[in-house]
VOLO-316123 format. One record per atom (N, C-alpha, C): z, y, x. Coordinates in steps of 0.1 Angstrom, whole numbers, plus 5000, padded with zeros to 4 digits. Atoms other than C-alpha are relative to their C-alpha. Example, Ala and Ser with C-alpha at 12.3 -4.5 7.8 and 13.67 -1.06 7.14 Angstrom:
500049885009
507849555123
500050125009
500049894991
507149895137
500850114992
***
This chain:
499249894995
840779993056
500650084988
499349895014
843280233036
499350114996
500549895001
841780503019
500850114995
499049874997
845380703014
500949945008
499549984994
848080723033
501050094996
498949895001
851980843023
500550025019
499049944989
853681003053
501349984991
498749975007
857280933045
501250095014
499249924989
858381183071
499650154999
499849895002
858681553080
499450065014
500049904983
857681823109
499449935011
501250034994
855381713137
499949895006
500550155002
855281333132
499450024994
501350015012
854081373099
498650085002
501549924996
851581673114
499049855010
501050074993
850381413142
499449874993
500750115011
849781103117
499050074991
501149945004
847781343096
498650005011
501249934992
845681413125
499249865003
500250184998
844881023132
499449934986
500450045011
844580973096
498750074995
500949905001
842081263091
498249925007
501150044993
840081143121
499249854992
500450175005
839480753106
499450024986
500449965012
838680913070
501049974993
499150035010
841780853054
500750124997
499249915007
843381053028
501949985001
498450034994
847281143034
500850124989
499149965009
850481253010
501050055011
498949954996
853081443024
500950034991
499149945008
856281483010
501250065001
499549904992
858881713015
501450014992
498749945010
862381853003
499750154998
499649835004
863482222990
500050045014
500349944989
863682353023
498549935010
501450024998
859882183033
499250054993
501549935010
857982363007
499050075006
500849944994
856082563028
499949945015
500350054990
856182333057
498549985002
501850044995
852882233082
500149914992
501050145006
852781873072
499850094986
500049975014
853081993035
498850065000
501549945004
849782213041
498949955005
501050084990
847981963067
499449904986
499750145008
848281683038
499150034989
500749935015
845581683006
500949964994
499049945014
848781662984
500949955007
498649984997
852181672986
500849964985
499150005009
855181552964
501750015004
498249964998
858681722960
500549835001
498550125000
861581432967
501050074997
498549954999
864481672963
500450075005
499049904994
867681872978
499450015016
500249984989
867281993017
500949825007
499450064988
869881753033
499549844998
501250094999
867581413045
501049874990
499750135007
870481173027
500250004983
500049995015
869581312991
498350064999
501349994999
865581312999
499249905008
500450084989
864181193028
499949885005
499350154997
866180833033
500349994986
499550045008
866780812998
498649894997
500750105004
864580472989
499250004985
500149955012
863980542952
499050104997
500649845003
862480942955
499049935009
501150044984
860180782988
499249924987
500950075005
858880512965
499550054984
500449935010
858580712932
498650045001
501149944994
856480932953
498749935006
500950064996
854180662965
499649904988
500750055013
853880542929
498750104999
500549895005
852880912919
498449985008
501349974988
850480922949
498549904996
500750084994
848680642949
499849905013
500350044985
848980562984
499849835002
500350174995
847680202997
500949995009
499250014991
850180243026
501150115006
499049894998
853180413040
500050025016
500049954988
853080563076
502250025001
498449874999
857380643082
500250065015
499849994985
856980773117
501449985006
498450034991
860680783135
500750084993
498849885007
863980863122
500149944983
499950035017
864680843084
500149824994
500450155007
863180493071
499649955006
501050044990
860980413098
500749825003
499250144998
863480103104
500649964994
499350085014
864680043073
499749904994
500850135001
864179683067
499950054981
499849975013
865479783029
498450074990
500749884999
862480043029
498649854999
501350134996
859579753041
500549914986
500650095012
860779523010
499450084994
500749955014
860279772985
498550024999
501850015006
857079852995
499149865003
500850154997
855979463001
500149964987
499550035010
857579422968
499250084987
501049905005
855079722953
498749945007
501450074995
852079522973
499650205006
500349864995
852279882994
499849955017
499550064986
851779793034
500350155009
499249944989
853979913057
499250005011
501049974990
852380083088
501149985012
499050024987
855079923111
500449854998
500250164998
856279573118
500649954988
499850105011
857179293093
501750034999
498549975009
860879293074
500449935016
499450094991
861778993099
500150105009
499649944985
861279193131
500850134998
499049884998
862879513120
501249984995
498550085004
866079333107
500649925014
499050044995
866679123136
499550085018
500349924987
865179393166
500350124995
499849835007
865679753142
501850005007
498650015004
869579663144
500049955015
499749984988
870879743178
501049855003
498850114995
873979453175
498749844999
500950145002
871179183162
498950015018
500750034986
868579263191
500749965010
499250004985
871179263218
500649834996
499550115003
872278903204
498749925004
501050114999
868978763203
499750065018
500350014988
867978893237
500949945012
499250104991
871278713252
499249894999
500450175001
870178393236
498749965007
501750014997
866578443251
500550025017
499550044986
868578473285
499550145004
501049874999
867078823288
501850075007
498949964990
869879043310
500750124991
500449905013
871479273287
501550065009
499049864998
874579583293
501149924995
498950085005
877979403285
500450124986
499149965015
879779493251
499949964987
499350135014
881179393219
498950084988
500850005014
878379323193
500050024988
499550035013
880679283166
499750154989
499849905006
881579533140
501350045001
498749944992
884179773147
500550074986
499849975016
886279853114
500550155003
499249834999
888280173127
500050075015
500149974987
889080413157
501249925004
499050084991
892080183166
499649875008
500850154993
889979873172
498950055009
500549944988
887380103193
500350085008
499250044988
890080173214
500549905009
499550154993
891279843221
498849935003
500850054997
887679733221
499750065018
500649904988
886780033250
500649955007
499450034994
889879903265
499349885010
500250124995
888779543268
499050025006
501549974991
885179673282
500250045013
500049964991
886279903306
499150134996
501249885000
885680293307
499250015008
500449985010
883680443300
498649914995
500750065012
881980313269
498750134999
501049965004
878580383251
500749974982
499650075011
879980393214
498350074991
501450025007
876180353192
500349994981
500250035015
875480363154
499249885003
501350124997
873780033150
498350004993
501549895002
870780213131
499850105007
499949884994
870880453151
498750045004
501349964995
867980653171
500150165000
499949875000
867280993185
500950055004
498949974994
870481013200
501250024989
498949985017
872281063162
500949865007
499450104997
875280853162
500849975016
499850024982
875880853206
501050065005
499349894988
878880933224
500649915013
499850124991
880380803254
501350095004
498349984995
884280793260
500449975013
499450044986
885980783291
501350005004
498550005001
889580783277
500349924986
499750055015
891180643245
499950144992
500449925008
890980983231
499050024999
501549965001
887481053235
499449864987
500550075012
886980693220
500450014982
499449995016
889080763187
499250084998
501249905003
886781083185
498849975000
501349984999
884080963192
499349894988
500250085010
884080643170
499750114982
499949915013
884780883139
498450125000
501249924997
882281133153
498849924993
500850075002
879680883153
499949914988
499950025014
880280723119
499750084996
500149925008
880381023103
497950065004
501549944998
876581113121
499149854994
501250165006
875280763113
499849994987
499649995012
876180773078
499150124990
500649955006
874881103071
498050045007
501550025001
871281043091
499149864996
500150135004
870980693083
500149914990
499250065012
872680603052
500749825005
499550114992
874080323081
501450055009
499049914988
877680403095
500149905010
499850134988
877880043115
500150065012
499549974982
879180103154
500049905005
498950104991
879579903178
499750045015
499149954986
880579973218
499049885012
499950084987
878979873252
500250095010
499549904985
879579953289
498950095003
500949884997
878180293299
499749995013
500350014976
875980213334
499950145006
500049884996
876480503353
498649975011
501049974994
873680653374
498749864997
501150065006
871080483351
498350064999
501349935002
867680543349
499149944985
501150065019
865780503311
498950015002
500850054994
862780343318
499549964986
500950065015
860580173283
498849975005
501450075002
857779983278
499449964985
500750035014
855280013250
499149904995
500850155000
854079713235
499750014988
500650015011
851379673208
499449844999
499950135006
851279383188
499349994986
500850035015
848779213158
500749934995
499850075007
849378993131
499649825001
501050124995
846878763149
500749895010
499550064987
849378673180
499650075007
500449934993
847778903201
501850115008
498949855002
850379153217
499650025023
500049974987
849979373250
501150105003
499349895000
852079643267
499250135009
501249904993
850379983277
501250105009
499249954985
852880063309
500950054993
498650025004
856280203306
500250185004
499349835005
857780593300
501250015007
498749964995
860480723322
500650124989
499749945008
862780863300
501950055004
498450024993
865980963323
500550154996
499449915001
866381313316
500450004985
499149975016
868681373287
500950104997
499549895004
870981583270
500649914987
499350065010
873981423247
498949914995
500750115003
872081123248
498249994994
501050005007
868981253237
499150065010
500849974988
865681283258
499150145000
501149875002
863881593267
499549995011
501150054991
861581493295
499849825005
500250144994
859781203297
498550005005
501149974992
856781123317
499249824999
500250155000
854380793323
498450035008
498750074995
854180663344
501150055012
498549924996
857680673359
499649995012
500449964988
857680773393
500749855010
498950104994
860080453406
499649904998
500250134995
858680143395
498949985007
501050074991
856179933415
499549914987
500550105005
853579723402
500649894995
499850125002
855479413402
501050024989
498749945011
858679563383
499350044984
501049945016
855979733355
499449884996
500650145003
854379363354
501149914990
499050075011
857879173346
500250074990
499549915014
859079443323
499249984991
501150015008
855879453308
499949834988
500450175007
855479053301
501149964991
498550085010
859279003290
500350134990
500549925009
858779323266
499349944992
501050045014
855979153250
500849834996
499750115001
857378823254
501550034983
498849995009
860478923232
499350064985
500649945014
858279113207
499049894994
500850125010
856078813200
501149864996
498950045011
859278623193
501149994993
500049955015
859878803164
499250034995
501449995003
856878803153
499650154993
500049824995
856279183163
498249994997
501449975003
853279303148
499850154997
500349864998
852279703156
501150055011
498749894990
853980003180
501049985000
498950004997
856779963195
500649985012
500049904992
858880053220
501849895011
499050014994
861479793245
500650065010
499549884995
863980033259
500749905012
499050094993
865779883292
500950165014
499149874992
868480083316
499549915017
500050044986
867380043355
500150005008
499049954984
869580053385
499050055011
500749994992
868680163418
499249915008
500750124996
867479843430
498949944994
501350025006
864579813405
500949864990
499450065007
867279563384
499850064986
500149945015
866379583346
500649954987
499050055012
868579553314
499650034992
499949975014
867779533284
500450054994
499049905005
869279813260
499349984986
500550025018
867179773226
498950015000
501149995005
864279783206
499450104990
500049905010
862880043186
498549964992
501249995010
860879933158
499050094992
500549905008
858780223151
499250065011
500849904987
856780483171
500950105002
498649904994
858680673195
499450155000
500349894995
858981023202
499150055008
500949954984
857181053236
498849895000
501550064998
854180853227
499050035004
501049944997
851981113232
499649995019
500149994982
852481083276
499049805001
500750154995
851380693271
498550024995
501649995004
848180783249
499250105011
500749934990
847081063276
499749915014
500350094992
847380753304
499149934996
501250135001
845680523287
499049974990
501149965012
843480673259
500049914989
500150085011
844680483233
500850034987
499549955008
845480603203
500749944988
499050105006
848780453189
500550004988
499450005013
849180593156
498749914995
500750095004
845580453149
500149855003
499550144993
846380143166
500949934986
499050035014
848980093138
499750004989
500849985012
847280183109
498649865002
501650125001
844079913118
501449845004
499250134997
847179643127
500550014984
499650015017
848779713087
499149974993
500650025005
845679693078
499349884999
500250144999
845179323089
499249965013
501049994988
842979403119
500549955012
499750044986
843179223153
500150075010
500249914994
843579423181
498649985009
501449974990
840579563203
500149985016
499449974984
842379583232
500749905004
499350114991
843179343259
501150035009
498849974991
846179343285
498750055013
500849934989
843079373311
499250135000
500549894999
841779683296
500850115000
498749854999
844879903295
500050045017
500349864991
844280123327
500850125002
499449875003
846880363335
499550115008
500549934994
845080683344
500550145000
499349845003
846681023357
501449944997
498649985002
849481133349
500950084991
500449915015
850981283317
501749975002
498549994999
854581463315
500550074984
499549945011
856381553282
501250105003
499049885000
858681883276
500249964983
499049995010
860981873242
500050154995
500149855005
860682223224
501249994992
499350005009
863982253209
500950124995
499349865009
865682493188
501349985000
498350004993
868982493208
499750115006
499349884989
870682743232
500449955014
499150054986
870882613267
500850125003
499049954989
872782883280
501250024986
499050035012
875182793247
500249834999
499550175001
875682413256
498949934994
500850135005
872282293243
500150014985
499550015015
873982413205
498450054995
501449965009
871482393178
500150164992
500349845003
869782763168
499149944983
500349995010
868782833135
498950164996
500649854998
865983133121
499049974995
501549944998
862683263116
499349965014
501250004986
859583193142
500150124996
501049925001
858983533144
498450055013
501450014993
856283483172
500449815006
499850164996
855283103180
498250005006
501450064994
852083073201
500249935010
500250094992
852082773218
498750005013
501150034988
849482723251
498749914991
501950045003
845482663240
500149795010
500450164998
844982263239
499249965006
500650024989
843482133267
498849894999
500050164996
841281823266
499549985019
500550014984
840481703304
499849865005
499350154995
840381363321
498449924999
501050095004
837981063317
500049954988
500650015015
836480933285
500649864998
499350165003
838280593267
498550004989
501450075006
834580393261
501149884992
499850155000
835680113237
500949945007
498750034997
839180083252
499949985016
500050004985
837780103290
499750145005
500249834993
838080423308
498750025005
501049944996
834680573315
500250165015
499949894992
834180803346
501050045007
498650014995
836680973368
500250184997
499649915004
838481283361
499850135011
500849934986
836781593379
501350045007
499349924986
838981783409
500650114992
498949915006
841981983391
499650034988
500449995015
841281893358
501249974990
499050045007
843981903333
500250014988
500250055015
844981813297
501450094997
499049995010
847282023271
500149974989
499950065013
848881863241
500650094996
498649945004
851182033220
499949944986
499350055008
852681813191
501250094990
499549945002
854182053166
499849974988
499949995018
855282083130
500550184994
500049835001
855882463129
499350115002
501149955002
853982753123
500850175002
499449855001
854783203131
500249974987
499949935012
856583283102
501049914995
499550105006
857982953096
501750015001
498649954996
861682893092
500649865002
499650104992
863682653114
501649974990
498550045006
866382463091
501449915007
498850094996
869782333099
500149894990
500450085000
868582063080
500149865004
500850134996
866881803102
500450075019
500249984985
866381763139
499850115006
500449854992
866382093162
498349975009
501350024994
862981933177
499150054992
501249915009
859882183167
498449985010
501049994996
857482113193
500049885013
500350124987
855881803224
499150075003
501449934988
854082013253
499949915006
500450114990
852381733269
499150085008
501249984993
850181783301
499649875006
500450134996
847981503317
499150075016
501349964987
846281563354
500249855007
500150084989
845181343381
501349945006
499149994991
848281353398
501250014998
498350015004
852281333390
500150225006
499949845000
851981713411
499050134993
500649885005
849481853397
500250004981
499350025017
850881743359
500950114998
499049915005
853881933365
499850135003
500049844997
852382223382
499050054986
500650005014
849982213345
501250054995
498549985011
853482203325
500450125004
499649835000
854682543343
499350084995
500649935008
852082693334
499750024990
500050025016
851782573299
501650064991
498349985006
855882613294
499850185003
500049874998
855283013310
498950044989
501049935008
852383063285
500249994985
499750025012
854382943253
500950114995
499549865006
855583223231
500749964991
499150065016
858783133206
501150175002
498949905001
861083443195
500549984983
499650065013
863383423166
500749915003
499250134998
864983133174
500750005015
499750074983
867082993205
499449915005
500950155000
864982773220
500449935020
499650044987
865482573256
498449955009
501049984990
862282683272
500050035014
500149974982
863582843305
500749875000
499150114991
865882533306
498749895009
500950094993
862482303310
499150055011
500549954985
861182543336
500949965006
499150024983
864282493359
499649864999
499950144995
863882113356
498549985003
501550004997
859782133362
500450085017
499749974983
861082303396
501149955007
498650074991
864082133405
499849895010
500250084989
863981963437
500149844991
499450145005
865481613421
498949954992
500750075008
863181603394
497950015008
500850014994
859981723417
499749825008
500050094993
860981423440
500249834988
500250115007
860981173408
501449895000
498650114989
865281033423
500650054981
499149975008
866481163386
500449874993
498850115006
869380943366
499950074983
499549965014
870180993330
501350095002
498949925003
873181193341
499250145010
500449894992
870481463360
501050094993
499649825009
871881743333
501549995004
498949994995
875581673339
500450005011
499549924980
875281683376
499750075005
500949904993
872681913385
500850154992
499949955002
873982153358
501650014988
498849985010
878182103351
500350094994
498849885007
879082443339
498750024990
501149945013
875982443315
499250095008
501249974995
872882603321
499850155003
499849824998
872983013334
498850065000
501249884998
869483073336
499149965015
500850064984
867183033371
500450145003
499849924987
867583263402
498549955003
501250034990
864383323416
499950005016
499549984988
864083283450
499050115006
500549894998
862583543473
498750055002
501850045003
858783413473
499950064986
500249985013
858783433436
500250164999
499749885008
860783753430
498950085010
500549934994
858883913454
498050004991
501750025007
855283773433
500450064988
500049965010
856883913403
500050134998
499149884994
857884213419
498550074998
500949974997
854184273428
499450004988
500450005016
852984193393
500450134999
499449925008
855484413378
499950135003
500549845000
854284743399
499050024995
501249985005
850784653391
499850054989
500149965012
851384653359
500950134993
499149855002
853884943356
498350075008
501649935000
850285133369
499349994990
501349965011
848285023345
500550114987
498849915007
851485143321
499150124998
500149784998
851285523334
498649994998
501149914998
847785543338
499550014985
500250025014
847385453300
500950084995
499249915003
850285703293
499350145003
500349854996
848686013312
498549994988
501649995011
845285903287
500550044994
499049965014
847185943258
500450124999
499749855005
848586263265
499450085008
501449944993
845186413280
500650145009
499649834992
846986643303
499549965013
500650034986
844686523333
498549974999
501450094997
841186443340
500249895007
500250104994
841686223364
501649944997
499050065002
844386003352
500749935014
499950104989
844485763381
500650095011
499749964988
845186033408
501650074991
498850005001
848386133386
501049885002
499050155003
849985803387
500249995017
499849974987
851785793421
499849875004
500150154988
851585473449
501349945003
498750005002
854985473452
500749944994
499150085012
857585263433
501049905004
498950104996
860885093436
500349874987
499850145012
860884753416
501849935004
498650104997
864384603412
500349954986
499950105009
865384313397
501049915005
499350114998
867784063397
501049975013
499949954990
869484243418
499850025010
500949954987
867284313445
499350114998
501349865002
864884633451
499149955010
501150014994
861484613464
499150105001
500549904997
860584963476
498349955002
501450064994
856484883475
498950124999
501149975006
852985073477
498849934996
501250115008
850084983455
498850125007
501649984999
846285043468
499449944988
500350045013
844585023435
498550035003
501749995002
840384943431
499849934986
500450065012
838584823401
499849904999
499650165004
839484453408
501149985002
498650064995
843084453414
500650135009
499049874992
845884623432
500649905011
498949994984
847484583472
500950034996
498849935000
850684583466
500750005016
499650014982
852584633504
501250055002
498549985002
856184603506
500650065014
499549944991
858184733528
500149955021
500350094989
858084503559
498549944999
501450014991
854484513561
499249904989
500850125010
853384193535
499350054990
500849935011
851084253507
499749864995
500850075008
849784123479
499150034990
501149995009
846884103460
500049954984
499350025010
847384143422
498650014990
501049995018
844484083393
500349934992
499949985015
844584083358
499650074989
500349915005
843384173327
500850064984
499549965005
846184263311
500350125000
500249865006
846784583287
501550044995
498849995008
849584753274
500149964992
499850025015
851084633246
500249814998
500750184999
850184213254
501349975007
499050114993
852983983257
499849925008
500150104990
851583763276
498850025012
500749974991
850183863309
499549855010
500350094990
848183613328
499350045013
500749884985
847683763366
500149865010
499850074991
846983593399
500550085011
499449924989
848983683428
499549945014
500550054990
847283613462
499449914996
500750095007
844983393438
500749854999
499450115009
847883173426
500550054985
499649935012
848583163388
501350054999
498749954998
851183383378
499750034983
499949965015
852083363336
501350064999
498849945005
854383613324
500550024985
499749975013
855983683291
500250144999
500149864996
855784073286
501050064990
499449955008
858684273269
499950115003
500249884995
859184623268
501750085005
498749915001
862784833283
499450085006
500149874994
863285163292
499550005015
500649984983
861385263328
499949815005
501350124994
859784883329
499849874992
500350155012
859684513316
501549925003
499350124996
861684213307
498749904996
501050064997
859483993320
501049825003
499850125001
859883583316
499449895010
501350094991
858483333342
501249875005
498950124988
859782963357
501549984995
498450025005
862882973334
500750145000
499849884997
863683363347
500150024990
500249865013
864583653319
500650105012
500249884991
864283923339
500350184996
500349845001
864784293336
500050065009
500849944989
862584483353
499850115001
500249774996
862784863365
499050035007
501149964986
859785013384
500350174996
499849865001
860985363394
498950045012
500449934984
859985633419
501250035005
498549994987
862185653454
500750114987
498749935003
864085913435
500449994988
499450065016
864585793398
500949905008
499350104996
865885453417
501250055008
498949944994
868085683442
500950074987
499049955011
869585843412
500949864988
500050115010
869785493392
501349945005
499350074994
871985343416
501450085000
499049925006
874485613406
500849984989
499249975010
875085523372
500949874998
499550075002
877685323358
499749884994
500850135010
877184913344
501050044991
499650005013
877984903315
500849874992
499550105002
880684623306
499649914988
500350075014
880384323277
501450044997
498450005005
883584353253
500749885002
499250114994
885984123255
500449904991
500050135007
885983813238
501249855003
499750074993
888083623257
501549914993
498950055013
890783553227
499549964990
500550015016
888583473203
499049904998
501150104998
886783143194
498950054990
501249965008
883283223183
498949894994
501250115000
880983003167
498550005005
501150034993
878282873189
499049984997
501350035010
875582833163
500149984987
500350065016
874782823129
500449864993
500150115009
876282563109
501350034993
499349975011
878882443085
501649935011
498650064995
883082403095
500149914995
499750125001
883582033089
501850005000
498650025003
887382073095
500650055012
499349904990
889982303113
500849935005
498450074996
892782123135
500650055001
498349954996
895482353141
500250134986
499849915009
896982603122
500550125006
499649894991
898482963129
501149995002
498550044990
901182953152
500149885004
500350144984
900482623170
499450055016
500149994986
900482643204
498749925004
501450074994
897182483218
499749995018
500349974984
896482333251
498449985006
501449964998
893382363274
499449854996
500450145002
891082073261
500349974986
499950045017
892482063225
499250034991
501049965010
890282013195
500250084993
499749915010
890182343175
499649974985
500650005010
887582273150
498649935000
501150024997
884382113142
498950064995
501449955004
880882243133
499049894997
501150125005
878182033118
498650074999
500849945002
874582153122
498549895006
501150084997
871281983126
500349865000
499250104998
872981653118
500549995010
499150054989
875281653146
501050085004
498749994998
878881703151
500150035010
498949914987
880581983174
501549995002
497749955000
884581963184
499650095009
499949954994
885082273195
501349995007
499150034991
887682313224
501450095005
499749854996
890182553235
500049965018
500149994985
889582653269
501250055009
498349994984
893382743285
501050034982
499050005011
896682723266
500150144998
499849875007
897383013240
500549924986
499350035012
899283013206
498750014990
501249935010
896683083175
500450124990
499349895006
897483403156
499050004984
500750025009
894683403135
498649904990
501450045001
891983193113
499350024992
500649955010
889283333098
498949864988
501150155008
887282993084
500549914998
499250105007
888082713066
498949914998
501250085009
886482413056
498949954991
500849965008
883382423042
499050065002
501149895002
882282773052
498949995011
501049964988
878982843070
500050115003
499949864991
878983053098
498750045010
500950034992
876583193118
500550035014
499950044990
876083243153
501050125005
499249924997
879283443170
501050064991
498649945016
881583493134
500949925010
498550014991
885083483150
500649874989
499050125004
886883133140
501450024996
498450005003
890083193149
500450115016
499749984991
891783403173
501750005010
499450034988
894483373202
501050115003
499649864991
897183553218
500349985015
***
């Protein structure tokens, strides 16, 4: 076995390979750029070595600084988790060629499975069912027009290194494809040091489905069940789960066998991951291979207790596997959430910043025990598992850099319902400020009928939510449980107010029973009966509820039960009450008395200004290039400008015809979030 270990990666890959490497006794290198210096991996890691500048294609993917640094080190082997090098056949000589081993498959398999146009060739010839479109190489946007043509819209236009959704757009006109070809080069290029394209047909109402298959050196190879992976967002996944709610036995059988079958010939040896698209009829297509460890690994190791970074590491190391196809057991049920440092109610645009608070949910373990690769025991009665997979830290600062991904909240229970009713609770108890992040977004899809009922497609986000994402509405159950919270705790409030300014003995008998809660545009005139376990709240039509907690002033995060169901809040402070966070909700919460609230409903709202001429940038990054100039006429739908941030390409749009009168930015500059572009008459 190895006794170091380079990480040639960043942010909470490189943290979870530490943790895997730690456990087995191996020593580990982390290495970082100018904006990583004070990153986790960097302080998880017993040493660390600079590579260079922030942006990943003058550090990170540079081949040269990677292997310098694994001279300097020492390392016996290189870990590259996903992204960067991880599938760089280029990457695997050099260090085969340094007698360094690679902790991922052989040159062969990631040359003719890493490379999206090669796999999809060899899996025709293997008779394997594959997505129509042209394999070739596409030289400009004039021939991936005429290609789209020949396909039929809409297209899937792909980097052929591609991964993580870099590189992905999908045209449904000849203009989209000219843009999007260029688009897509230009992202491939700068996360991949790979611009190659090439184009297949885009299956509508698809469902992304995968199967993980672990493979020795020895011939051995199994697959440990299969990852639904349908919800997305510009091609890129933020809920995946395992197993998927849709196949059957028989379906997870073939997948399974013709997965491994294709990975053993290429002589597939460690993690890895065949991706297939599958209709409503349980019909499965081939779509690629991803030579490396995926993203959402962590939902297959909570099913089947097997831990796939080690798994990898004892296969580089020459080791046969332990594990048979008859011992893999899929047990429970384990759902992944995406923490990302976007803006849903800003299109999903990447956010930039300071953590200034980041407390993630208390790590769970729960379930039955993996004896020697066979599940032991059975998992007690509402027992459940928190993960959370992170590379960031309070204080830390989120770069436009690298990926907007900072965190994987996994949960694992018995039960597909009782997983996700775990995940509300874990997603309402996670604390991120500072940053934009698309936490309430993964509460609305943890309650959304579609995705409760397991019927979701890869186009859930664009149908469930066309105009982009506004936020949740609570409905009248809830607001009414928050409602009841929010007087209880408006009591505890005052009664801690009249202490403080000792103008009572009995505090409790100043604090009235009385109180008009409104929210969200509703009021909920209620009285509280208050004892020393809790408070009666009793609304106006007679219902009540029963409210404990041992939350204090001052505590963001209140955890109360309401009629003895959990109820996690996020706790802010406004004038006369809270903004309070729950289920995707941001709330602002008044708790008056009848006659503050009779007076309240008096005053005037208070308007936003008016923006409505003026393009604003959507998030932090750099102008890539302006299209029009002053005094062009612009119609609705025309490209103004683009933005570049977190490697990935913005065209901004105009949204109704106007002339342009003014532009403040030019090529080059960085902007941050809401600097005026250009404006309109």
């Amino acid at each position: 076995m190895f006794d170091k270990i380079l990480i040639a990666n960043r942010g909470e890959i490189a943290c979870r390979v530490i943790k895997t490497a730690r456990k087995m006794g191996i020593k580990t290198v982390a290495i970082y750029s100018d904006a990583d210096k004070q990153a986790l991996h960097v302080q998880m890691a017993d040493e660390a070595i600079h590579i260079g500048p922030p942006p990943a294609n003058q550090s990170y993917i540079v081949i040269d600084k990677v292997m310098s640094a694994i001279k300097e080190s020492g390392a016996q082997a290189v870990h590259p988790g996903y992204g960067f090098l991880s599938e760089n056949s280029k990457f695997a000589e050099a260090l085969a060629a340094e007698g360094v081993a690679f902790v991922g498959p052989p040159v062969g398999a990631i040359e003719s499975m890493g490379d999206k146009i090669t796999s999809k060739k060899i899996a025709q010839e293997a008779d394997v069912s594959t997505v129509p479109g042209y394999m070739g190489l596409i030289e400009d946007a004039e021939e991936a027009v005429k290609i789209s043509n020949q396909i039929g819209y809409p297209v899937m236009i792909k980097a052929s290194a591609g991964g993580g959704g870099k590189g992905m757009r999908i045209a449904w006109n000849d203009e989209e494809a000219r843009e999007g070809f260029q688009s897509s080069k230009n992202e491939a290029a700068n996360s991949f040091g790979d611009d190659r394209i090439f184009i297949e047909k885009f299956v509508t109402q698809p469902r992304h489905i995968e199967i993980q298959v672990l493979c020795d050196s020895h011939g051995n190879g199994i697959y440990l069940g299969e990852r639904e992976c349908s919800i997305q967002r510009r091609n890129q996944k933020v809920v995946e789960e395992a197993p998927s709610p849709f196949l059957d036995e028989a379906t997870r059988k073939a997948m399974g066998e013709q997965a491994v079958a294709l990975a053993k010939a290429v002589g597939y040896a460690s993690a890895g991951t065949v991706e297939f698209i599958v209709d409503g009829d349980k019909n499965f297509y081939f779509l690629e291979m991803n030579t490396r460890l995926q993203v959402e690994h962590p939902v297959t190791e909570l099913i089947t207790g097997v831990d796939l970074v080690e798994q990898m590491i004892r296969v580089a190391a020459g080791e046969p596997l332990s594990i048979t196809q008859d011992d893999v057991t899929l047990t429970g049920w384990a759902i992944e959430n995406r923490l990302y440092a976007e803006d849903p109610y800003r299109g999903f645009l990447p956010s930039i910043g300071r953590l200034t608070r980041y407390r993630p949910p208390a790590e769970v373990a729960a379930g039955p025990m993996l004896v020697n690769g066979k599940w032991q025991g059975e998992a007690p009665e509402g027992a459940a598992a928190v993960r959370n997979d992170t590379g960031v830290y309070e204080g830390g600062e989120i770069s436009m850099y690298y990926d907007p991904m900072i965190a994987k909240l996994c949960t694992w229970a018995p039960t597909r319902d009782e997983a996700i009713e775990a995940m509300r609770i874990a997603l309402d108890s996670f604390e991120v400020e500072g940053i934009g992040h698309n936490l309430p977004f993964l509460s609305a899809v943890m309650d959304h009928p579609i995705f409760i009922a397991g019927d979701m497609t890869t186009a859930f986000i664009e149908e469930q939510y066309p105009e982009g994402f506004e936020g949740v509405t609570l409905d009248d159950t809830n607001l009414r449980r928050v409602s009841a919270a929010a007087a209880a705790m408006h009591r505890v409030a005052e009664i801690r107010r009249t202490r403080v300014s000792g103008r009572m003995d009995n505090h409790e008998r100043r604090v009235g029973a009385d109180w008009v809660v409104s929210l969200q545009g509703a009021e909920f005139p209620v009285h509280i009966d208050a004892d020393h376990d809790g408070s009666t709240v009793r609304f106006e039509d007679g219902t009540e509820m029963r409210v404990t907690s041992d939350w204090t002033p001052g505590d963001q995060l209140a955890n109360l039960e309401v009629d003895g169901n959990p109820l996690v809040l996020k706790v802010g402070k406004v004038s006369g009450g809270f903004r309070l966070r729950t289920r995707g909700a941001d709330l602002k919460v008044h708790v008056r008395t009848p006659r503050q609230a009779e007076l309240a409903r008096l005053m005037p709202e208070k308007l936003p200004p008016d923006t409505s001429k003026m393009l604003l940038c959507p998030m932090p990054g750099l102008i890539v290039k302006v299209d029009v100039e002053v005094g062009d006429e612009v119609q609705d739908g025309q490209a103004l400008c683009t933005v570049e941030a977190m490697k990935m390409e913005n065209i901004l749009r105009a949204e109704k015809k106007s002339i342009v009168t003014k532009i403040n930015a030019a090529a080059g500059d960085s902007l941050a979030v809401d600097d005026v572009i250009m404006e309109f008459e």
